[in-house]
C-alpha positions as CSV (number, residue, x, y, z in Angstrom):
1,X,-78.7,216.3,63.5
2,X,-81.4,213.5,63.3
3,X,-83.0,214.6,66.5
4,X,-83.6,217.6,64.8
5,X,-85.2,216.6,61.8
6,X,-87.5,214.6,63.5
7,X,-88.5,217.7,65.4
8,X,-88.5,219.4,62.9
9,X,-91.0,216.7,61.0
10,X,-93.6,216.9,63.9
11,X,-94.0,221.0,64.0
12,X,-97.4,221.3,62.7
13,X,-97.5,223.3,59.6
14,X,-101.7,223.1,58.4
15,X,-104.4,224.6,60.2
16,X,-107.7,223.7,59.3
17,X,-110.4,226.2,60.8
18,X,-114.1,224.7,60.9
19,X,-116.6,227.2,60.7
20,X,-120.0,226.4,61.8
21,X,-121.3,229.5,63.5
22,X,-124.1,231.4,61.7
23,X,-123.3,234.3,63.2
24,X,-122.2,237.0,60.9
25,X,-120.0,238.8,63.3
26,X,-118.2,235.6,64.2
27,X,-117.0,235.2,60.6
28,X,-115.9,238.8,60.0
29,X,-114.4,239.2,63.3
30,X,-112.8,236.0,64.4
31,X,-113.0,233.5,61.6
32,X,-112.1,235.4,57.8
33,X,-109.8,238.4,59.9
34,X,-107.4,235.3,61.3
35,X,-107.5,233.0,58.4
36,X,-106.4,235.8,56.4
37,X,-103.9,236.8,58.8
38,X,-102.5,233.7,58.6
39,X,-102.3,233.5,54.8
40,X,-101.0,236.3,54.3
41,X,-98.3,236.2,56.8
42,X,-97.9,232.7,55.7
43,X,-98.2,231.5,60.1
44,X,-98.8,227.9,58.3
45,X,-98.0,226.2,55.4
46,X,-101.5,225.6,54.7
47,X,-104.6,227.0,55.8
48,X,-108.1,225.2,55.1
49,X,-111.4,226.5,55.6
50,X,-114.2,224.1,56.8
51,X,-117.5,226.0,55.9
52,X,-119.8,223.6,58.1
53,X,-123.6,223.8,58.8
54,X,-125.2,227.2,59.8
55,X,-122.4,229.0,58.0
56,X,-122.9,227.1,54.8
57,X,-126.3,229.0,55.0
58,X,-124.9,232.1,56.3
59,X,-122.7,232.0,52.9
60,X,-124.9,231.2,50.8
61,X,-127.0,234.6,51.8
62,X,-125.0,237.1,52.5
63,X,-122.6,239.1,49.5
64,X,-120.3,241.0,52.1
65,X,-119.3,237.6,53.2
66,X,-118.9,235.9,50.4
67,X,-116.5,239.0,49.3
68,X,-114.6,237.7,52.0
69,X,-114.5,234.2,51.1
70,X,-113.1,235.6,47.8
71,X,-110.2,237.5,49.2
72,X,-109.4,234.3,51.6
73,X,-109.2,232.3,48.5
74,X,-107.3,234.8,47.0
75,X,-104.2,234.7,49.6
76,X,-104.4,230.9,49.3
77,X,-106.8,229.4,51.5
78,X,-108.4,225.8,50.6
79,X,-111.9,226.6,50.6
80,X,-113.8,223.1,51.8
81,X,-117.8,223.2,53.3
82,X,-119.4,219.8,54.2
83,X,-122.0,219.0,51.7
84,X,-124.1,217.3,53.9
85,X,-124.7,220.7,55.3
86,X,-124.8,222.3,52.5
87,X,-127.5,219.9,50.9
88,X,-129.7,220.2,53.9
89,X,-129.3,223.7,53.4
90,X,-129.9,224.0,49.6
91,X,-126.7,226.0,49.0
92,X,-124.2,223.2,46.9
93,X,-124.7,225.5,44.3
94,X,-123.9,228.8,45.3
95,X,-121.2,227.7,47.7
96,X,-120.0,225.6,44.3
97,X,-119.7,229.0,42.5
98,X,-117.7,230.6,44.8
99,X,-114.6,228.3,44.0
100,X,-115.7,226.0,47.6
101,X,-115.2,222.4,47.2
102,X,-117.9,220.9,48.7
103,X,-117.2,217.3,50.1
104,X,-118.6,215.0,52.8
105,X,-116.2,216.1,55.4
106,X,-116.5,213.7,58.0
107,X,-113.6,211.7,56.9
108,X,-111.3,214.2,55.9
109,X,-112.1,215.9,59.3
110,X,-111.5,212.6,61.0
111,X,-107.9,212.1,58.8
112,X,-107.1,216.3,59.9
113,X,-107.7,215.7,63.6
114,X,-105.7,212.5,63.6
115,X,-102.5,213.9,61.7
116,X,-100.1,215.4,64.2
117,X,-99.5,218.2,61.4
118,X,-102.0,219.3,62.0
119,X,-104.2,222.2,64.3
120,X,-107.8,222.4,63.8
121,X,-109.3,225.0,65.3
122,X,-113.2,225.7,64.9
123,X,-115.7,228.8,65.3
């Protein structure tokens, strides 16, 4: 029974997905249609998005995306973007308003790729 429970322990039940593609049709066809898969199938325990460079701008922009970003957050994804990004971009506000929390990421990153929990998986 202990063998299993340590199995059990080490399944990996977060994914974190690190967007950093400005390209439109990557988020709508690849990133927001698994991530809300995934939610809403509850595949993981947890699901984070990473909204990372380009797509912090990408975002920022464009309404049908950020509809998205809305029904993601909706089914229970943790909405993060890298505000280093998102400062270089000029967006902290707008990505802000949409319920994101904008962090330096590096660490947090760094702490997500280390913890055997865990599956990043990035776009």
């Amino acid at each position: 029974m202990e063998t299993r429970t340590r199995v059990a322990e080490l399944v990996p039940d977060e994914l974190v997905i690190v967007w950093t593609s400005g390209d439109r049709n990557v988020a709508l066809k690849m990133v927001f249609m698994y991530a809300l898969n995934a939610a809403e199938k509850k595949w993981w325990k947890t699901i984070r998005l990473v909204v990372w460079g380009p797509s912090a701008h990408l975002l920022a922009e464009d309404e049908a995306l950020r509809s998205r970003v809305a029904e993601l957050k909706a089914a229970g994804v943790v909405l993060m973007a890298c505000r280093s990004c998102a400062e270089l971009y000029n967006v902290v506000p707008a990505l802000s308003a949409l319920g994101i929390d904008v962090q330096y990421m590096g660490g947090p990153l760094t702490g997500y790729l280390k913890d055997s929990r865990c599956r990043v998986m990035t776009f």
